[in-house]
C-alpha positions in Angstrom: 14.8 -15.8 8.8 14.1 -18.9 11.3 9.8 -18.9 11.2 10.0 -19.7 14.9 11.3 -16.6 15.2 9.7 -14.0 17.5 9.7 -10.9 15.8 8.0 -9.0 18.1 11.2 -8.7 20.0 13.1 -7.2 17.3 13.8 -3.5 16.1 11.0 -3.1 13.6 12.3 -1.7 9.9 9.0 0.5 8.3 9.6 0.7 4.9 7.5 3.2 2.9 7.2 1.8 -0.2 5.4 3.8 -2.4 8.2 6.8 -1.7 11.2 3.9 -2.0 9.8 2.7 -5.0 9.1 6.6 -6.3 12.4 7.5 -5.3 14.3 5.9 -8.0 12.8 6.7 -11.8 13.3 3.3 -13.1 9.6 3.0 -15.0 8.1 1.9 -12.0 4.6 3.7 -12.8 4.1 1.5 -15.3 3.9 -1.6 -12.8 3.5 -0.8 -9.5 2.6 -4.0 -8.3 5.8 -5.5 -9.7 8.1 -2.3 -8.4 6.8 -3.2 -4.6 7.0 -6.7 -5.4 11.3 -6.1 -6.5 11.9 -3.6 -3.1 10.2 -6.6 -1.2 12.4 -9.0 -2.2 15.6 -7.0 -1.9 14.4 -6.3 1.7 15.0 -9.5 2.5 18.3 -9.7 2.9 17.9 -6.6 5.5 15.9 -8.9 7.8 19.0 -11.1 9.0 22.1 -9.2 7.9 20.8 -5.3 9.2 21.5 -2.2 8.1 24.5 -0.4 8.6 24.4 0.7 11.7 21.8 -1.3 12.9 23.0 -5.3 13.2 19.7 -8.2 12.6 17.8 -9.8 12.6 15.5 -7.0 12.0 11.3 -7.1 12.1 10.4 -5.4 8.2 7.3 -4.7 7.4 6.8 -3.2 3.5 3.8 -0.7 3.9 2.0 -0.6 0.5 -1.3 1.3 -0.8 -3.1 1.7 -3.8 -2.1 -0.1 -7.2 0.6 -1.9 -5.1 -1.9 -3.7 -2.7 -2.1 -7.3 -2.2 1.6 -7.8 -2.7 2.5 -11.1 -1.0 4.5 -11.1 2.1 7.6 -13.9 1.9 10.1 -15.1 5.0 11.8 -12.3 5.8 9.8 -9.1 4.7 5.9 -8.9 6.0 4.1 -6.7 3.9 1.0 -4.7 4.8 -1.8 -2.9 2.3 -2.6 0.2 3.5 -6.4 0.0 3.7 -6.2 3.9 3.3 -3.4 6.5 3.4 -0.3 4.7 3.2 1.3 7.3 6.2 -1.2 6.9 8.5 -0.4 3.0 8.5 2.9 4.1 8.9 2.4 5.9 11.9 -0.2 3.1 13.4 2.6 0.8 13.5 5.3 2.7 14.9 2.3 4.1 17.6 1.7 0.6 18.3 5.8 -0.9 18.1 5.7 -0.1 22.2 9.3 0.1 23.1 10.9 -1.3 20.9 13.2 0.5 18.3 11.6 1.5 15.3 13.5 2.6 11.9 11.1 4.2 9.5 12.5 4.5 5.6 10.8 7.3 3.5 11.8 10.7 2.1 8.4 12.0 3.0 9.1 15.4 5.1 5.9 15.4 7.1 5.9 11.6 7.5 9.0 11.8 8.8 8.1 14.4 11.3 5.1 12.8 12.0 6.5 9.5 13.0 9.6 11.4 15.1 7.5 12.7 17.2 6.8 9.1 17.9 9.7 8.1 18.9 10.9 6.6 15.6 13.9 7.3 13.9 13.7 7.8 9.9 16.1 7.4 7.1 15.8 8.0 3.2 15.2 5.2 0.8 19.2 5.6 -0.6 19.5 3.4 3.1 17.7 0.1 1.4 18.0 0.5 -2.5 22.2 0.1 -2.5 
């Protein structure tokens, strides 16, 4: 993605990542780090070419908390530590995405609920693992 980009005009992509990594029983518990580090740079792609149904250039941002913090961002895929409860950084950035449109992925039924009645609209981590 261009870096002169302004992203805060595009659809914003929330990606869970501890439930997208969780969701698929690969060994990731025994490297977190490097299992957030993998779903970020598949996400990449995601920030020019879409999702199905929803065209790019996309804004993604890679939520990640506990063992997975202080994985780096790259062009393409910003990612943010959680400083506490993953969800409720979740739900600060769709609270704070204004009017733009907001996709949040996670399986998570009451993050899912929680961010709806936000305005955003969810989808399950099947949308960004292929």
């Amino acid at each position: 993605m261009p870096e002169n980009r302004d992203t805060a005009a595009l659809p914003l992509l929330v990606v869970d990542g501890a439930n997208v990594v969780g969701s698929v029983p690969d060994g990731w518990w025994r490297d977190r780090r490097g299992a957030a580090e993998r779903l970020r740079d598949r996400l990449v792609a995601y920030a020019e070419s879409g999702l199905p149904g929803r065209p790019g250039p996309l804004d993604v941002v890679l939520v990640v908390e506990g063992a997975a913090r202080g994985v780096e961002p790259v062009p393409g895929v910003r990612v943010e530590s959680a400083p506490g409860s993953g969800d409720d950084h979740i739900v600060g950035l769709v609270e704070r995405a204004g009017d733009r449109p907001v996709l949040v992925v996670t399986a998570d039924r009451e993050l899912r609920r929680r961010v709806t009645e936000r305005g955003a609209e969810v989808t399950g981590p099947r949308t960004v693992h292929g």
